[in-house]
C-alpha positions in Angstrom: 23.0 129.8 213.9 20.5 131.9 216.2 18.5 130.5 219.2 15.3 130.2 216.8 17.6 127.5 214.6 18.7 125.8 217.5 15.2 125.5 219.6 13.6 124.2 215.8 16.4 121.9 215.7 15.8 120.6 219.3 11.9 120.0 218.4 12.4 118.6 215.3 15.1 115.9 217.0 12.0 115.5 220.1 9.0 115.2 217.3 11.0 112.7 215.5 11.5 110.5 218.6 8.2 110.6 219.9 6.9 109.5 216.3 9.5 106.6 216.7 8.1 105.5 220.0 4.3 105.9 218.5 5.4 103.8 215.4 6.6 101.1 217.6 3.6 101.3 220.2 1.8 100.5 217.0 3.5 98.1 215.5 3.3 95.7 219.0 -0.7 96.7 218.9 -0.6 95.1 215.8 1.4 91.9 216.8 -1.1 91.8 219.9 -4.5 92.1 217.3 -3.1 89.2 215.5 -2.0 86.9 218.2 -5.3 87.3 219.9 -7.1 86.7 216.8 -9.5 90.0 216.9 -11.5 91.9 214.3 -12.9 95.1 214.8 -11.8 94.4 218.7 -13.9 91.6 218.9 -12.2 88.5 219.5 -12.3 85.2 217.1 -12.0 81.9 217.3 -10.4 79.3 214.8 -12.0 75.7 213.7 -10.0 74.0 216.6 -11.5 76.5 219.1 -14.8 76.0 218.6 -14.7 72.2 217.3 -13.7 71.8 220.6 -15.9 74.4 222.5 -19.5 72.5 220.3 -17.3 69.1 221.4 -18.2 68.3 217.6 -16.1 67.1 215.0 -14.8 69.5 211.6 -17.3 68.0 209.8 -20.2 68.6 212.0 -18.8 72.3 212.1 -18.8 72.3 208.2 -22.2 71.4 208.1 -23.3 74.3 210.7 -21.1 76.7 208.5 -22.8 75.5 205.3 -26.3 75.4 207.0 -25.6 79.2 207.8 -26.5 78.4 211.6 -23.2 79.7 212.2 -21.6 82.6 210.6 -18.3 82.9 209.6 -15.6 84.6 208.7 -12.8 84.1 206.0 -9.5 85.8 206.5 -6.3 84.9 204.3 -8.4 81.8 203.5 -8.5 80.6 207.1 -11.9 80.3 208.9 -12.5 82.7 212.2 -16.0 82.9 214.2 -16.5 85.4 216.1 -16.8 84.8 220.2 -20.2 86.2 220.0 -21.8 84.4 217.1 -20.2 81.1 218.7 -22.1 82.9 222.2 -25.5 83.0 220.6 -25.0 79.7 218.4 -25.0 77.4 221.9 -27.4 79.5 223.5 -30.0 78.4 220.6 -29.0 74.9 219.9 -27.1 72.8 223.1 -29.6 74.4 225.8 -29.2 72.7 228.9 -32.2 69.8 229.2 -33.4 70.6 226.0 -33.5 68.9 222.4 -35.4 69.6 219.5 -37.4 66.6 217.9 -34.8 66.4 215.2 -32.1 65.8 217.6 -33.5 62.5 220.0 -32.5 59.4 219.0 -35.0 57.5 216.7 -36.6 55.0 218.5 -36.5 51.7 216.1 -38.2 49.3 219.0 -34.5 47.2 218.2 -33.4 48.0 221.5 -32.4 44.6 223.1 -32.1 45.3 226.6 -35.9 46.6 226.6 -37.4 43.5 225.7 -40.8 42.2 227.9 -39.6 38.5 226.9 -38.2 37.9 229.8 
């Protein structure tokens, strides 16, 4: 064996354990991705998440899903938003001080404690 067989081997053995340590550096990437919930590096929330960032229940989040006021995302049949839909989503509707006409209380005039009888 000549010096040009031995120096080949040597870089062979060093390429083959620097691709090891990239396969692994992946793989925990990958772990990371899917313990963080991200898509496309953007991260995403679950039903629980944002049931309880809207402080609405799953069915009032059904409805917004349904309605297409908030989009969505289906992965392995589990529901994800994404941060920045949810972002824009309270930004339009739950404005501070502010309620659209279809969201105050209709007044029936039934209220007892604003009777003039008294």
């Amino acid at each position: 064996m000549g010096i040009n067989d031995d120096l080949k081997d040597w870089m062979q053995i060093g390429f083959e354990r620097i691709m090891a340590h990239l396969d692994r550096i992946e793989r925990h990437l990958e772990k990371m991705a899917i313990k963080e919930k991200l898509l496309e590096g953007e991260r995403l929330l679950d039903n629980q998440d944002v049931c309880q960032l809207l402080n609405v229940s799953k069915r009032t989040l059904q409805r917004y899903r349904s309605s297409g006021e908030l989009p969505y995302q289906m992965i392995y049949h589990k529901t994800f938003y994404k941060e920045r839909d949810v972002e824009a989503f309270i930004k339009t509707n739950f404005q501070k001080g502010e309620t659209s006409d279809d969201d105050a209380p209709e007044d029936t005039g039934n209220d007892p404690e604003n009777t003039d009888d008294h």
